[in-house]
N, C-alpha and C positions, 0 to 999 in steps of 0.2 A: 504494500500500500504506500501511496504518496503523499502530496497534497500539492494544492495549485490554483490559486486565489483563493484562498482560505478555506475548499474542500476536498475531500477525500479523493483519491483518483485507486479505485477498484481495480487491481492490475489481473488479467486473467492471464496462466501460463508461466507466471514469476516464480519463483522461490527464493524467502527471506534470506537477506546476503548477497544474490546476484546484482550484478550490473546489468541492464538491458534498456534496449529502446525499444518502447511502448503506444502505439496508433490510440488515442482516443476514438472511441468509436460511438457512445452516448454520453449527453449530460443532461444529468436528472437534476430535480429540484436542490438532494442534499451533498451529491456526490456527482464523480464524474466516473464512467467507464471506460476503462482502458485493456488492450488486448497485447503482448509481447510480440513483437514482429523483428526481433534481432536480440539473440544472448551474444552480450559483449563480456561479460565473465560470469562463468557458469560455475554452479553450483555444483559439488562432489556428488552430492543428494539426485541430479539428474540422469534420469535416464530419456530413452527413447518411447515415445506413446506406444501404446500396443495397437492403439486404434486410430484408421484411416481418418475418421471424421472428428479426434480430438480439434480441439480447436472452433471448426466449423458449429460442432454443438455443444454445446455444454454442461451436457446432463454431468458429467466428469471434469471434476478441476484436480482432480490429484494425479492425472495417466503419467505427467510427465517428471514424476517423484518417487523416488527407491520409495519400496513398500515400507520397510525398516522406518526409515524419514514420516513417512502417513504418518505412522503407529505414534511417531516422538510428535509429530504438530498435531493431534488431535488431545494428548496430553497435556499440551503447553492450553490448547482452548481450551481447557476446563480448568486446568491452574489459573492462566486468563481472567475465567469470566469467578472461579473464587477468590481471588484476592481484589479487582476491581470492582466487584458489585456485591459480593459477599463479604466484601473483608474479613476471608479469613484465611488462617495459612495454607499455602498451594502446595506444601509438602508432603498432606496429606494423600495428595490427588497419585496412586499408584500406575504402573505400566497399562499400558492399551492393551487387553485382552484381543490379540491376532484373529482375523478370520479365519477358517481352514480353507475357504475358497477367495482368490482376493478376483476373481476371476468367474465368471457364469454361475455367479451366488444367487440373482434376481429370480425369484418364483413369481413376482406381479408387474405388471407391463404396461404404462399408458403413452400410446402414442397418438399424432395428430395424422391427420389423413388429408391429401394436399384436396385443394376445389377443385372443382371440373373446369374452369374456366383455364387451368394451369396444366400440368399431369396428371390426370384424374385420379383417383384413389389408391394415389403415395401413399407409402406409410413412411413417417420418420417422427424427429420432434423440432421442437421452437428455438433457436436461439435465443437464451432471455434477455440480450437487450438491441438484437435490433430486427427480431420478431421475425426470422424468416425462417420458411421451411425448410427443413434439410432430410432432405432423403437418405435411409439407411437402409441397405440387404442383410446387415444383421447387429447385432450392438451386443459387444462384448459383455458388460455384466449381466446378460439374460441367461438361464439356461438354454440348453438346446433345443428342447423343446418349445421353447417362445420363440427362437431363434427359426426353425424350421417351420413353425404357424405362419410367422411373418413371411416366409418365402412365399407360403401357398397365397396368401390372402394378397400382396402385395398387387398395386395397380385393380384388383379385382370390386374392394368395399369402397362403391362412391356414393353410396348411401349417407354416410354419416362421414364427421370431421374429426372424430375422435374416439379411438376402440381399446376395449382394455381386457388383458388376458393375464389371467391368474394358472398357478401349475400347483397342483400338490406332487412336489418333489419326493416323498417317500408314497403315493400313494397311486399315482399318475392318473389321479384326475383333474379336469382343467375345468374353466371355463371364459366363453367367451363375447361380453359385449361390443355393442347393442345386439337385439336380433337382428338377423339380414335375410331378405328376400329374396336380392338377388341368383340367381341359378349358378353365377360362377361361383360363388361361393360354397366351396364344397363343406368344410366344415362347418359341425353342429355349431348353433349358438343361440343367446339368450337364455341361460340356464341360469337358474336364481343361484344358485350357491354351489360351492364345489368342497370337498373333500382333505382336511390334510393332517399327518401323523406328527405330532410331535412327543417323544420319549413315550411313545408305544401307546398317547391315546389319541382318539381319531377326532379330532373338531373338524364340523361343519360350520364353513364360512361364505356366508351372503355377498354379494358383488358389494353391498355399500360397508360388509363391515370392515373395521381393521383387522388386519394381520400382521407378523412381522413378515420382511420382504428375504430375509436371508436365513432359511429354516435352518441350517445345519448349525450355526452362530444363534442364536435362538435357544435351542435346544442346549448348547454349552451355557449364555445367559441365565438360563431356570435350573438347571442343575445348580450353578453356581448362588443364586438365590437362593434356595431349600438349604444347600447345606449352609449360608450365611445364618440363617433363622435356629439352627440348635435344635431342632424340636424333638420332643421329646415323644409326642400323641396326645398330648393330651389340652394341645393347647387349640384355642379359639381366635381367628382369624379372620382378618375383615383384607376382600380383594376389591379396593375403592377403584374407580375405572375399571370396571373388569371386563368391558367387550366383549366377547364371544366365552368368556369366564376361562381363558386358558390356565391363569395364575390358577386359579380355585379349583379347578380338575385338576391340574398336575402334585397341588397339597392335598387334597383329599385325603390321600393314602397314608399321611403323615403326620395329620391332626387330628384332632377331637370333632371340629369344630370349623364351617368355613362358609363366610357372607359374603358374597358378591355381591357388588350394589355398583349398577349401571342404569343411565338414564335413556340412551337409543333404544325405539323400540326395535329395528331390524337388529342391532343386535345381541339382544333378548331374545327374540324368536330362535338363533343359532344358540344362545349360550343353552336355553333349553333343551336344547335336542344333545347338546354336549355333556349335561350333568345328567342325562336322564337313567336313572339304576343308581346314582351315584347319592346313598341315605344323609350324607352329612354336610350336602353344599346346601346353601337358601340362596332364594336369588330377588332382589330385591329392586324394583325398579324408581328410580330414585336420582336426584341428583347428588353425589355424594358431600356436599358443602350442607344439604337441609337434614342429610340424617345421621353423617359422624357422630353429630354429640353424642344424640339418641343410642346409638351402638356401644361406643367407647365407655359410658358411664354404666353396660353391663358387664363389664371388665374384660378386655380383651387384653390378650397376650401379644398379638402383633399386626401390624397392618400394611399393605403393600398399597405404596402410590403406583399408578403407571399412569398419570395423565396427559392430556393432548402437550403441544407444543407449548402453548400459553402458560405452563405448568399451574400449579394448585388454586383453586380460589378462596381468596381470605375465610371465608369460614371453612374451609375444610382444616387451613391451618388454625383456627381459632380453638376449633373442637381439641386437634392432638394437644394440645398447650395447656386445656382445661381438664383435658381428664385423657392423662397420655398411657400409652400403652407401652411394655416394657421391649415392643423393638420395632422399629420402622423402617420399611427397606424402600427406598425411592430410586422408581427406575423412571429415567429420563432421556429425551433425546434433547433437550437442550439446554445449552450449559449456562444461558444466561438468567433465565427462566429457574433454575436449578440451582442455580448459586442465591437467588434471593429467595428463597423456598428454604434453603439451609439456614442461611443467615438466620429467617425467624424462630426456625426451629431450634438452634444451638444455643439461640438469647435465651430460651424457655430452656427446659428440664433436661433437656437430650444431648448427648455426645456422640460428636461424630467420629464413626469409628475407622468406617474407609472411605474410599468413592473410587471407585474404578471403571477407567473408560472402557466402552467397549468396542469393536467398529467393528458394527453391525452395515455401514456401507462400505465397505473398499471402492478407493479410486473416486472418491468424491470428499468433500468440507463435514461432511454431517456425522455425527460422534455421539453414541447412546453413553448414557453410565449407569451403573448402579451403587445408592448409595448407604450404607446400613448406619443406623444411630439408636444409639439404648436408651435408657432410660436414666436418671445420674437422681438420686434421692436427695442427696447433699446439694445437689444444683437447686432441686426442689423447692429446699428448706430457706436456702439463703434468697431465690426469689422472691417468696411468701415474705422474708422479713422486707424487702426493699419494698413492696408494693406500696406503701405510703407515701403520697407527691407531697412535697411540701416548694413552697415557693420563695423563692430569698429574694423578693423584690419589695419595693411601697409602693411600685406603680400601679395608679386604679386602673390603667386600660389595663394590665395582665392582668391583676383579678377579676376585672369583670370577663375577660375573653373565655378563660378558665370556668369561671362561673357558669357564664352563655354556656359553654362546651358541655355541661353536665358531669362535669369532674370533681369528682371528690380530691381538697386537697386542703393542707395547712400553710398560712402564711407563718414565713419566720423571715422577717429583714435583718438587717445586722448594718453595719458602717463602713462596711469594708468600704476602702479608698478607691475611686477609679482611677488609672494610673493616665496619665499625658499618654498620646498618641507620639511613638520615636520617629525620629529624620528617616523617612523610608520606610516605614514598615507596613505593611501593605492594611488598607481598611478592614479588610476581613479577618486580619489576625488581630486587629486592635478590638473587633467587637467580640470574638472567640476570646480573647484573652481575660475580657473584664466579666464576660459570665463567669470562666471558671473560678476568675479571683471571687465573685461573688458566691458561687455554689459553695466554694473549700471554705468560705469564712463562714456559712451556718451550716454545713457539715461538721465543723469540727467544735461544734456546741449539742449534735445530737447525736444517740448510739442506734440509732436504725432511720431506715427510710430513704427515699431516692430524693435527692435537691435538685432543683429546677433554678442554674441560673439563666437569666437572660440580659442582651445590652444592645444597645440598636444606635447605631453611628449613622450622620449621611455624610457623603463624599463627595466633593464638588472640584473638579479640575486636579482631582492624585491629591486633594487633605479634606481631613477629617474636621467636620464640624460638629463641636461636644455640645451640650447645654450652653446656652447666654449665661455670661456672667451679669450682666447688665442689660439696661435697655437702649446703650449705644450699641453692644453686643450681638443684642437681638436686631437691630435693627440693621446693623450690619449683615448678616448674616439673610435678613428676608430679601432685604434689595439685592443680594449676591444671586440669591435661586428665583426671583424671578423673572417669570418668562424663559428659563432658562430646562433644561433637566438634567435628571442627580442620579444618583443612587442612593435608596437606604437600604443597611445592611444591621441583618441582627443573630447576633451570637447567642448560640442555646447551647448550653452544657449542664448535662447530668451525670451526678455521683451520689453512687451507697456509701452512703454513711458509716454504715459497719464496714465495711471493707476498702473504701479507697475507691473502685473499679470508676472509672470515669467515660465520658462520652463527650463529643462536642462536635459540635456543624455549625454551617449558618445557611441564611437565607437572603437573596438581594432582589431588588424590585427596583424599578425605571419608574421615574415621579417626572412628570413636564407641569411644571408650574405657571399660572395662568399670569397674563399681564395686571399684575393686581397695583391700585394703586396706592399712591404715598399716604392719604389719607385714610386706607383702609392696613395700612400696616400700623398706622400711628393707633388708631382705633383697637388693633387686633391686642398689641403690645402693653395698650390701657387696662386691657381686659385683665393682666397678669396669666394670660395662658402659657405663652411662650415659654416661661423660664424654666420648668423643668423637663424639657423636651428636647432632644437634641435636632439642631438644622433651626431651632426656634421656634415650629409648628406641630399644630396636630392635623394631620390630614382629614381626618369624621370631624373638625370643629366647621359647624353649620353655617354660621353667620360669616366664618373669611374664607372656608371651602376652599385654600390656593391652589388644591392640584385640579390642571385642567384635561392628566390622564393618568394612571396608573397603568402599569406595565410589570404585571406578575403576580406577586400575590400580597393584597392590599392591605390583608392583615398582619403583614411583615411591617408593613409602614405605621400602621398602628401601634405596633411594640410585640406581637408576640405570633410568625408565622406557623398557623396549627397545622399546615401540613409536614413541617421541617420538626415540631415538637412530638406529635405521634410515630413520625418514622422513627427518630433518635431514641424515643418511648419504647417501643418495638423494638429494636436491636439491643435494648438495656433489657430486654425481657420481660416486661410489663404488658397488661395488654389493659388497656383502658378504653371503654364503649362512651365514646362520645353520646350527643344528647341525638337522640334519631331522627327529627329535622332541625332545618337551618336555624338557627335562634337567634339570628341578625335582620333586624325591620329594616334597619338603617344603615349596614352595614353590610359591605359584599365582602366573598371570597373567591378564591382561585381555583381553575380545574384539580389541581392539585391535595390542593384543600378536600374539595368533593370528594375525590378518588378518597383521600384515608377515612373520611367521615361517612360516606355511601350516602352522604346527602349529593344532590341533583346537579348536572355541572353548571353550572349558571350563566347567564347569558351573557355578549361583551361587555351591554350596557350595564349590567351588575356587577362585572369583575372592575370597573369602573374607567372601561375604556378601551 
């Protein structure tokens, strides 16, 4: 990857370390595309594509990478996406578990079928960024038998624009969308579901349900789940996403005890026919975010995530954190998705034990893992004591915002000193600094509980403008901002009490200040508002109202951003239920905001511009 006026340039065909010159060939909104058309020093890691139409198509971005090298950068993205969006250590993150086929692994197949107006009923696929058909007589990660389909059907289906063919590799039955009409078409097709073994038992899988696409990797992935889990038989098991319930029939034989809970009906209708004899699966249809709790507080021993890309949704995580079960094996295909899935899960009770990639795709970007985490009692306990917020401010906007929020919490202010802003030191450290100075000085007056500091600077041309000392001060400072726009920036730091363990972010927001005039600053200044506000103003003050937009999130500029406070909440292991609507008449917030509160995301003119 590059950059080149200040975005990303997507190199396809590179390898990190090489020299090469590179054809842009799209630019999109956030990045640009770019395709390698000269290696000027090559990488040890390269080799030769295996496949004629590398390049052309791009179903494959890894052909032109020693296998060895995949297996090390699909590692490095999960280390990656743990330390950058999980912050946690990426050492954990073990060897890429190898494919046994890096080569005609693919048992499911969707290709595009060219229009009549062009080749008629090509089979190939898309280039995804400059959307042309590329015809193929066969494509290397398929089996042969998809391989040998495609020959027959090839030029033949001008029916339809796009056909897909699934193979059970241990079983050899297929099938093939859509149905076709036509007479050349010699093979069966339209068949709802097709056949496939995995470690000796047989699922039935509908054309819309999921499967994995690489059965023999598959089969070593569950193997290696069972025995990650210990089980004993006697334990009870919840397989949350469970799709065609393959997790739940392969435990069966191993537990006491096993809930499948899936919400597609098509695939229910397969998971049915897959448990059917089998006394000890339930199968539950259900989204698993509405009935986790429900489950886990009948006491379950362990629970397997597998969900889509998007990974978990906040209640499914809310549930394990409320009443967790003593091991959780999370299987994921994305690591970024995966990595903040963990994060919230480590802050609460659980430890993480492994995460091991797996590549379930050879010769493409895409990397499954699987990740195990227990249950820690001692983590438990020291939660439960933090759980009490307490607030080390005397600002009444943070109480009241706290308050609005429906947050149980204790004020405790103190005196601690805010320290000068130093020659250079960047805004955002100066407002991170003075929270924590302010959390560690009523911290170190209590023996439990989490402190909440907060401190919110604005910045105007690289310095920091504190509270007015005065009313020439103040007045200085109004006539500097306006008409003008700024930054506010506000430092949130949290620490337990009992232990030291600390936390600290911030939050910045874009203020454009309206042309307000001399007689209404002199008025505003009269009022005594200004003086303990840093920049001199309140933004919600009604009568001088001076921002004429806000740009982010508005309750940053208030004093206290709730989306930036619940996240850092969250990763400290807390889980606090805001109040469940918006509790601002007068007051907006940020998409952001919405997202952690599951209040509504609010319109521009709310977010206040």
């Amino acid at each position: 990857m590059a950059e080149v006026y200040g975005k990303p340039v997507y190199v396809f065909g590179g390898i990190p370390g090489e020299t090469v010159v590179a054809e842009v060939i799209r630019e999109r909104r956030g990045y640009f595309a770019a395709q390698v058309v000269e290696v000027l020093e090559a990488s040890p890691d390269r080799v030769e594509p295996p496949c004629p139409y590398f390049g052309a198509c791009t179903g494959c971005q890894f052909q032109h990478v020693s296998y060895e090298r995949q297996l090390e950068m699909k590692r490095e993205a999960v280390v990656d996406a743990m330390e950058r969006i999980g912050e946690m250590d990426g050492g954990i993150v073990g060897q890429t578990m190898a494919s046994p086929q890096q080569l005609g692994y693919r048992n499911h197949a969707r290709f595009t079928v060219s229009k009549p107006e062009s080749r008629p009923g090509r089979i190939g696929y898309v280039h995804r960024e400059k959307r042309q058909h590329v015809e193929i007589d066969r494509c290397l990660l398929m089996t042969d038998w998809i391989n040998e389909a495609v020959d027959n059907l090839q030029g033949k289906v001008t029916e339809t624009t796009q056909l897909s063919l699934r193979y059970g590799v241990n079983t050899g039955d297929w099938l093939l969308q859509p149905s076709f009409s036509e007479t050349t078409v010699s093979m069966a097709s339209g068949q709802k579901h097709y056949r496939e073994e995995l470690l000796g038992h047989t699922f039935q899988v509908s054309s819309p349900s999921f499967f994995q696409v690489n059965t023999h990797q598959a089969e070593r992935m569950m193997t290696y789940v069972i025995e990650a889990l210990e089980l004993t038989g006697e334990e009870t098991i919840v397989d949350a996403y469970a799709g065609v319930a393959t997790f739940a029939v392969l435990l069966a034989g191993h537990v006491k005890r096993v809930i499948a809970v899936e919400e597609s009906a098509s695939a229910l209708v397969d998971a049915r026919v897959n448990v059917a004899g089998i006394d000890n699966v339930e199968l539950w249809r259900a989204r698993t975010e509405d009935v986790l709790e429900e489950l886990v507080e009948q006491g379950l021993d362990a629970i397997i995530l597998d969900p889509p890309r998007t990974g978990c949704m906040p209640g499914t995580i809310e549930a394990l954190l409320n009443s967790p079960p003593r091991r959780v094996v999370y299987v994921s295909c994305d690591p970024e998705t995966l990595a903040r899935d963990l994060a919230l899960l480590t802050a609460g009770p659980f430890v993480l034990e492994s995460v091991t990639p797996v590549d379930m795709f050879p010769q493409t970007q895409h990397v499954e893992s699987v990740s195990i985490l227990r249950f820690n009692s001692a983590r438990h306990a020291q939660l439960e004591a933090r759980s009490m917020l307490v607030l080390a401010s005397t600002s009444p906007r943070r109480h009241e915002i706290l308050r609005r929020l429906g947050v149980d919490f204790e004020a405790a202010p103190n005196d601690a000193e805010e320290p000068a802003a130093r020659p250079g030191q960047e805004p955002s450290d100066v407002a991170v600094e003075r929270a924590l100075i302010k959390a560690r000085a009523s911290a170190a007056l209590r023996e439990s509980g989490t402190i909440i500091g907060a401190d919110t600077v604005v910045e105007l041309d690289g310095k920091v403008l504190g509270k007015p000392k005065d009313t020439n001060d103040a007045w200085r400072m109004l006539t500097a901002l306006r008409n003008r726009e700024h930054r506010v920036i506000t430092g949130v730091a949290l620490i337990d009490a009992a232990t030291g363990d600390e936390r600290a972010s911030y939050r910045a927001s874009r203020v454009v200040m309206r042309d307000y005039s001399d007689d209404e600053i002199n008025s505003y200044i009269s009022s005594g508002d200004p003086f303990d506000k840093a920049g001199a103003y309140a933004v919600q003050h009604k009568e001088f109202s001076p921002a004429a937009e806000v740009r982010g999130c508005y309750l940053n500029v208030v004093g206290l951003p709730v989306c930036t406070l619940l996240k850092e909440v969250a990763r400290f292991g807390l889980r606090v239920r805001p109040a469940p609507e918006p509790p601002w008449a007068e007051l907006s917030y940020c998409p952001e905001c919405a997202k952690r509160t599951g209040w509504p995301v609010p319109s521009k003119r709310k977010r206040g511009g």
